[in-house]
N, C-alpha and C positions, 0 to 999 in steps of 0.2 A: 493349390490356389482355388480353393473350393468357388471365389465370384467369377469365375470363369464359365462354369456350368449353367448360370443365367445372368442374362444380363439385357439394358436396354436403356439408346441413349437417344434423347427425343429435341429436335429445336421447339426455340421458344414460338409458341403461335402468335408472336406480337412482336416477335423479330422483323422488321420494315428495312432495316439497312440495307443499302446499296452495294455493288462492290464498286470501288472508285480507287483512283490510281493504281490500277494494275499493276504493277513489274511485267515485263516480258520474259518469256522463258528464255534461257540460256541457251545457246547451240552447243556450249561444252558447260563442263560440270566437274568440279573436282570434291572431295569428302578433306574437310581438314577435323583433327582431331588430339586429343594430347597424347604424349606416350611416355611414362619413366621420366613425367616433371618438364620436359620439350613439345613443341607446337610442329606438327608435322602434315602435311598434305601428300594427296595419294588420288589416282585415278580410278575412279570409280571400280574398276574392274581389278585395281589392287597389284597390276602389274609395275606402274611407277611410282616414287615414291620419294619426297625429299624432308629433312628437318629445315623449316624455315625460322626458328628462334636462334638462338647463338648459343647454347649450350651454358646458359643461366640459369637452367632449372626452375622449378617452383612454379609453373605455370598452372592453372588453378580449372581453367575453361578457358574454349575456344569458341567462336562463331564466324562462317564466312559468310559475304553476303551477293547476291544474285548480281550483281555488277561484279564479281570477282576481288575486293578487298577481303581479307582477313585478320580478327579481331582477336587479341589472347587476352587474359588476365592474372596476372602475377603476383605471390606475395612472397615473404619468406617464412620458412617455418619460427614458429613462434610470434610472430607479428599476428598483432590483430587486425582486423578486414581494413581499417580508413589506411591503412599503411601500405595496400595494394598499388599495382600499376597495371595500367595498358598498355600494348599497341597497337597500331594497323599497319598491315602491311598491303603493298599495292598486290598486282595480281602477276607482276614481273620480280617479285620478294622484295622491293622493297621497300625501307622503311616510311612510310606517310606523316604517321603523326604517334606521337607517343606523351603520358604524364601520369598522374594519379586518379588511381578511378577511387576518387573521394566520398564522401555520406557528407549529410548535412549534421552539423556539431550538433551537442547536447545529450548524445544520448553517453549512457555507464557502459555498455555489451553490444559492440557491434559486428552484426552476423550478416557477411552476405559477400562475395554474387550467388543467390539463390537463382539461378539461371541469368544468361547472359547472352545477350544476343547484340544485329547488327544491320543497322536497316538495310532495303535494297541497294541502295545508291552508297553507302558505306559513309555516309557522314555521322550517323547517330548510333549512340548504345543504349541501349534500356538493360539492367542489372536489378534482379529483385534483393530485399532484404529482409531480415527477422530482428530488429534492435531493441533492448532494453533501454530504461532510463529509473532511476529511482525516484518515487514519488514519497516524500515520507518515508515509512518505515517497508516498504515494498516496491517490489520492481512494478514499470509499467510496460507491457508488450506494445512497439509500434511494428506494422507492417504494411506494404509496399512495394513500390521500385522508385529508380533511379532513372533519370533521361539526361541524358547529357549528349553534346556535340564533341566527334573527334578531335574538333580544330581548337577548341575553349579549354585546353589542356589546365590550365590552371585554375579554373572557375571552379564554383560550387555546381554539381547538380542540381537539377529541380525534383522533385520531392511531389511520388504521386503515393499516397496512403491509400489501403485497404484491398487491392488490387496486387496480385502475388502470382509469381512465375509467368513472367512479361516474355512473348516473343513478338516479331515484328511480322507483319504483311506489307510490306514498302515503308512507309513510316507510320504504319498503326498499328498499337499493341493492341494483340490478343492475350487476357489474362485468364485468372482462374479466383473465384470469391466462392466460398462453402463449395457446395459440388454442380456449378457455374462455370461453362465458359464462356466467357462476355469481350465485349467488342467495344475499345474507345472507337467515340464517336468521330466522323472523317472529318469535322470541321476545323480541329487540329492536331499536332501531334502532340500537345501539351495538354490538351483536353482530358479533365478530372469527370468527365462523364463516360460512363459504361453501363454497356445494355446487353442482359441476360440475350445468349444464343442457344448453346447447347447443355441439357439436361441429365447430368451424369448420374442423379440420385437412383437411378434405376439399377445402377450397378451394387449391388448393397456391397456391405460392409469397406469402402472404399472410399481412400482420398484420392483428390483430383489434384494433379500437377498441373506439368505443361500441356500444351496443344499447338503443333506447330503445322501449318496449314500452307500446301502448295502455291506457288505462285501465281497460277492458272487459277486460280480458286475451284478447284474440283476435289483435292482431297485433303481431310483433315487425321491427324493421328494425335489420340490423346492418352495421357501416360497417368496410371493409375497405379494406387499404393494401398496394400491392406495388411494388417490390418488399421481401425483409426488408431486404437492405443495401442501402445508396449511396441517393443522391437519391428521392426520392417522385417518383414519374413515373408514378402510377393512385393512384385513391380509387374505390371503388364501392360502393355501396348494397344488400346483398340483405336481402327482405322474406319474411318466411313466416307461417303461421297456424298458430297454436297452440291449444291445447284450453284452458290457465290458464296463468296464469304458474307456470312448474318443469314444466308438461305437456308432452302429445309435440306435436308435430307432424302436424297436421292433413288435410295435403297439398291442401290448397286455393285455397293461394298458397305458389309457390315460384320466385322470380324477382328478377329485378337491376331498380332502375327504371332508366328508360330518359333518362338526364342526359345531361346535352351536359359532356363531359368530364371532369375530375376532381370528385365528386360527396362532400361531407361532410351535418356538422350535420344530421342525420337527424331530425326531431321528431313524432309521429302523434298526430292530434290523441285527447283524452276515449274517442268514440264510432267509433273505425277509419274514420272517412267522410272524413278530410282527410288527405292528407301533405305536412309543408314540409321542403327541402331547401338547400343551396345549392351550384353546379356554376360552369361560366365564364361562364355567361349570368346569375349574383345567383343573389337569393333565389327559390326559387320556391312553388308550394305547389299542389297538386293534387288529385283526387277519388281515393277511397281505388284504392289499387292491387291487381291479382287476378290469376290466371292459375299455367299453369304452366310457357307457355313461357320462353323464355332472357333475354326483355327482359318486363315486367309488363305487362297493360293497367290504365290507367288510366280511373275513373269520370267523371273530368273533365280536360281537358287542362290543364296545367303554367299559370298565372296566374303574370307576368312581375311579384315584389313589389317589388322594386330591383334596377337592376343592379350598383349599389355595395355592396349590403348582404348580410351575411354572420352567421352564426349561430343561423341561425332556430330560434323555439322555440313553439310553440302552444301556448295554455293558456286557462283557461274567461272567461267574462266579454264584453264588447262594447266594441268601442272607442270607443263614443259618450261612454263613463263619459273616457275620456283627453280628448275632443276641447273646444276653448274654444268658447264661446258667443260668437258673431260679429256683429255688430249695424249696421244703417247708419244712424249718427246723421249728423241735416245740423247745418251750422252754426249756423242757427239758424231759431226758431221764429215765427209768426204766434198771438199769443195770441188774435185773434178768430178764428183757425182752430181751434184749441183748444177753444174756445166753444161753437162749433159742435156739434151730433148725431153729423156722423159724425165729428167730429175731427179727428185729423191721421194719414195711415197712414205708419208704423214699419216697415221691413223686418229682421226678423231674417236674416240670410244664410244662418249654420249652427246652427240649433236643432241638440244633439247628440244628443239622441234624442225620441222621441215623448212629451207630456208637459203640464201645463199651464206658459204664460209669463206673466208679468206685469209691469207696470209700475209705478214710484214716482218721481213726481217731486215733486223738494223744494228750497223757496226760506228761506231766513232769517228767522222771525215778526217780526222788524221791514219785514221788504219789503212786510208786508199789514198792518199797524199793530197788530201785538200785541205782545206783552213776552215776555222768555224768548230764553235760548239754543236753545233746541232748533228745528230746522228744520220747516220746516210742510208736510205732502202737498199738491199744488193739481194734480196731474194724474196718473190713474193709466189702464192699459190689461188685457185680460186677453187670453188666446186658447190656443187647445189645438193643440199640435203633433201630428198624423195619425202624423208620422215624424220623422225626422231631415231635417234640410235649411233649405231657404228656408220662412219665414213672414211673413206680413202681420199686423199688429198695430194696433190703432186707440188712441191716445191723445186722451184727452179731459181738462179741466179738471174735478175734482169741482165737490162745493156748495161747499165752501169755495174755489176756486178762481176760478168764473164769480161771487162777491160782491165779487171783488178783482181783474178783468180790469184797470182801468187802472193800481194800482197794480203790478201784475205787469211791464205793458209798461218795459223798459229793462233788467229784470232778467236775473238767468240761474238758469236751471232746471238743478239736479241731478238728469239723471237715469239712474235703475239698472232695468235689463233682467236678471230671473231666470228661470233654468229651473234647478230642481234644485237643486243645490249649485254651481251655475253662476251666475256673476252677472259683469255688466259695465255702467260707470259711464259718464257725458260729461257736460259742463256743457256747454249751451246757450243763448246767447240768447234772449231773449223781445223782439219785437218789437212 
């Protein structure tokens, strides 16, 4: 990557922009990202980790966004881009809003989500595009992005031309024009005005992509391509500190991260303290980057999140809200163990986060000689999860339960394991 060896990226001296609607940083943080065609979230540090798509496959890109929704984009193989879909998922998994992430008609060749993102508050997408149309006896290039609301599932996009690899700062897009990266104007987020910020041509022989810039407005990382023609044979990452978003340059970080090979999908977390990337070795994600010499130092060394997974995106929330509540029920029960003071102990395996759990278990009122449909409590448990993880749990027979031990014996116990908005079933034996 010979543009590596010099380089220099300058604001524009006539940048005036403000920064205006903030987002707030996140007190938690999760990286979601694709893997093997599925939408998957993971805790920064890469120890947690769940698939939140359904095992549909074809998932194109992901975006999460700093209030905690997450964004995917779906097509099938061999469908062209207007045949795509979305979703959002909340930041408890699940489903918000889902439809077609559609183009505006007219064109012959339509190419895109050229990046895809997902405002802070998770009501909007912006999605770039590259589309053909024939004019006569030749094609016409148009280019762009897309803005559309979550909720307008079936509506047309709005349709912002010239302005290509859209990310969002709360709900304004930061893009990229020749080797420009420009700032919609905050007057709105539908706004066909942009203004020159950062000055990439000092990097020779390189195209400028994304630029996805902290929430904090302190760091920006921008993602670069050389050569301009023939095959992509370098991606590289360079990161700098800014004063606002549209402000100068800092000079307190100015540096390429230091990836193992060709290096995209650039994401920083809320609060500048995390960067996820992805190079030849996956996904990765890291402690924020600093410095000013030629490669960055990093606060934390590079956490291996997948080696198959690609498009990483940080955004607010905790992945305990994505992960299922895990439970080890035996096959069956000892009702005079039941009986018993201390019970019977229940392993939950993955409490998803810290919290109170409980138990309900419930047999048929005619199993205990009463009348009525409705199922009857006869053993319940309680216990407070410290954390996420393994829990011990004690089930015991209520009063109504220990007055009905031998009618119980031969039956089967339905029982439900809750934490949260988490909950898992098993029918049991009674012995």
């Amino acid at each position: 990557m010979a543009f590596i060896a010099r380089w220099r990226i300058v604001a524009a001296l006539s940048a005036t922009l403000v920064l205006a609607g903030l987002p707030a940083a996140a007190d938690a943080a999760v990286v979601a990202y694709i893997d093997q065609g599925e939408v998957w979230v993971s805790s920064l540090d890469g120890t947690r980790n769940a698939r939140i798509s359904g095992g549909e496959g074809n998932w194109l890109d992901v975006a999460a966004s700093d209030g905690g929704r997450i964004a995917g984009a779906q097509n099938d193989p061999g469908k062209i881009s207007s045949f795509s879909f979305f979703r959002v998922w909340e930041s408890n998994g699940k489903l918000a809003h889902f439809g077609a992430l559609s183009a505006i008609p007219g064109e012959s060749i339509y190419v895109y989500p050229l990046s895809f993102d997902l405002s802070a508050d998770g009501s909007m997408l912006v999605y770039g595009f590259s589309n053909y149309h024939l004019s006569g006896a030749s094609f016409v290039f148009d280019r762009g992005f897309y803005w559309r609301t979550v909720n307008n599932a079936g509506g047309p996009p709005i349709r912002i031309g010239g302005e290509e690899w859209p990310t969002l700062f709360g709900t304004r897009v930061v893009s990229s024009a020749n080797h420009w990266v420009r700032l919609q104007d905050p007057s709105s987020p539908l706004s066909e005005t942009f203004a020159d910020w950062l000055d990439t041509s000092g990097v020779p022989d390189t195209v400028l992509h994304r630029t996805d810039v902290s929430a904090n407005g302190q760091l920006a990382a921008i993602e670069l391509v050389a050569p301009i023609f023939g095959p992509i044979t370098a991606e590289a990452i360079a990161v700098v500190s800014i004063a606002s978003l549209g402000g100068g340059l800092t000079g307190a970080v100015d540096c390429f991260l230091p990836a193992v090979g060709r290096a995209t999908s650039v994401s920083i977390s809320q609060d500048g303290s995390h960067i996820a990337w992805k190079d030849d070795e996956g996904v990765k994600v890291a402690g924020a980057p600093s410095g000013t010499a030629e490669f960055c130092a990093l606060a934390s060394p590079p956490v291996l999140i997948s080696a198959t997974g690609k498009h990483p995106s940080i955004g607010g929330g905790n992945v305990a809200g994505f992960l299922p509540l895990l439970v080890a029920f035996p096959s069956k029960f000892s009702v005079s163990a039941l009986a018993k003071t201390k019970g019977v102990s229940l392993t939950v395996i993955n409490a998803p986060a810290a919290g109170k759990i409980t138990c309900a278990g419930t047999v048929p009122a005619s199993r205990i000689g009463r009348r009525g449909s409705k199922r009857v409590v006869v053993a319940t448990c309680s216990a407070t999860a410290a954390q996420g993880g393994e829990v011990k749990v004690k089930l015991r027979l209520n009063a109504v339960g220990r007055k009905a031990v031998k009618k119980l014996r031969g039956g089967k116990l339905a029982l439900k394991v809750t934490q949260g908005s988490k909950s898992v079933t098993k029918s049991i034996a009674l012995r």
